[in-house]
C-alpha positions as CSV (number, residue, x, y, z in Angstrom):
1,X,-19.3,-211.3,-124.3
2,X,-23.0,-210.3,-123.6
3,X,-22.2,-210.1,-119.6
4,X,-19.7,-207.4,-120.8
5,X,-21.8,-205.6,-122.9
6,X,-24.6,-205.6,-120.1
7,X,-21.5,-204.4,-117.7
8,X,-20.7,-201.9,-120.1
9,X,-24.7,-200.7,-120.8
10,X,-24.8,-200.7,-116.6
11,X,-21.9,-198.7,-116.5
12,X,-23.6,-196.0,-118.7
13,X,-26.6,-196.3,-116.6
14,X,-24.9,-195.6,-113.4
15,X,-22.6,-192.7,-114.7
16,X,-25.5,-190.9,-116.5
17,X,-28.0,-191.4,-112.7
18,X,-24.5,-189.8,-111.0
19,X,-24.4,-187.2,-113.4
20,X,-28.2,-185.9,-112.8
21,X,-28.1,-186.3,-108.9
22,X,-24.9,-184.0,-109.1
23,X,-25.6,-181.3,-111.5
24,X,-27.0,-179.1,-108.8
25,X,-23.7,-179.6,-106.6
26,X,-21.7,-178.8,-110.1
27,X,-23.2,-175.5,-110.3
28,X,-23.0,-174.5,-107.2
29,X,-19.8,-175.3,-106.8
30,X,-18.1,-173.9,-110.3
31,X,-20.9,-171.1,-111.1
32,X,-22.1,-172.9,-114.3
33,X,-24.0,-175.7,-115.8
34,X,-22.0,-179.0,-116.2
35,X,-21.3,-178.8,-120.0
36,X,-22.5,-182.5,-121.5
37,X,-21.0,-183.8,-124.4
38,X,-23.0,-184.1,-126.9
39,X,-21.4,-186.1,-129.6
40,X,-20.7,-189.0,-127.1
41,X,-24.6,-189.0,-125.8
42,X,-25.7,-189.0,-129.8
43,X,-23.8,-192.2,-130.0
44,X,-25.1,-194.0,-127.3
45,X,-22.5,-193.5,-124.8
46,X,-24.9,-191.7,-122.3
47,X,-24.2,-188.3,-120.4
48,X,-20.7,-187.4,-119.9
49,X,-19.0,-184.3,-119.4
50,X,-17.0,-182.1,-122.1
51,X,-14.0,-182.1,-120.6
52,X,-12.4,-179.5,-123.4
53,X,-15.7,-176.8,-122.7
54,X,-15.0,-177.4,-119.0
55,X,-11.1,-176.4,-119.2
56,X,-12.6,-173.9,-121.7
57,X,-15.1,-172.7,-118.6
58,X,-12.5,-173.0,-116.3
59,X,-9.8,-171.1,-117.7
60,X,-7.4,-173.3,-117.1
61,X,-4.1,-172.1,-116.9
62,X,-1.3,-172.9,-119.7
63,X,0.9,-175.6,-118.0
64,X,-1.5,-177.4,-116.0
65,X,-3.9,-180.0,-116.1
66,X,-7.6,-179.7,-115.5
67,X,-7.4,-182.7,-113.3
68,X,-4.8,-180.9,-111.2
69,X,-6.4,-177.4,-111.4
70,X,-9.6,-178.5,-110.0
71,X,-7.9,-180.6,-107.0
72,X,-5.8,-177.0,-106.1
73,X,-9.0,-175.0,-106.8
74,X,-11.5,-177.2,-105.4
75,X,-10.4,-179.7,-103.7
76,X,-10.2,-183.9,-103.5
77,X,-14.5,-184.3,-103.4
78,X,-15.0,-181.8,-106.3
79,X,-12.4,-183.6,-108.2
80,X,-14.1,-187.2,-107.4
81,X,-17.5,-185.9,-108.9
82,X,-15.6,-184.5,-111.7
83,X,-14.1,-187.6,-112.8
84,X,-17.0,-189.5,-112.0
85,X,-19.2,-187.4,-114.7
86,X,-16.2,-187.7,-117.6
């Protein structure tokens, strides 16, 4: 049980170092910050992105997923990094 909560706290660790070294790359590539979610850093759960601002941002269209908008729009890598800031 502690070896999973030290997997988990890694986890957090590693996904919050991704998220840094890539929010340059996000901007670039979508014109705007990457928008963090806040209530899930208050709580311990470390940087992620706000997947509902980022449809929001995006203007996703009605009918389609963000996940598939982004890999018509952008493309397989942009939709790796996306996934791997969430």
């Amino acid at each position: 049980m502690v070896i999973d909560g030290c997997n988990y706290h890694d986890q957090i660790l590693t996904r919050d170092a991704y998220f840094k070294e890539h929010m340059q790359s996000f901007r670039a590539i979508f014109g705007f910050d990457a928008p963090k979610d806040f209530l899930l850093y208050a709580i311990g759960q470390g940087l992620s992105l706000d997947v509902i601002e980022l449809d929001k941002r995006l203007r996703t269209p009605d009918g389609i997923s963000t996940n598939d908008y982004i890999l018509q729009q952008y493309g397989d890598k942009t939709l790796e990094m996306v996934k791997n800031m969430i």
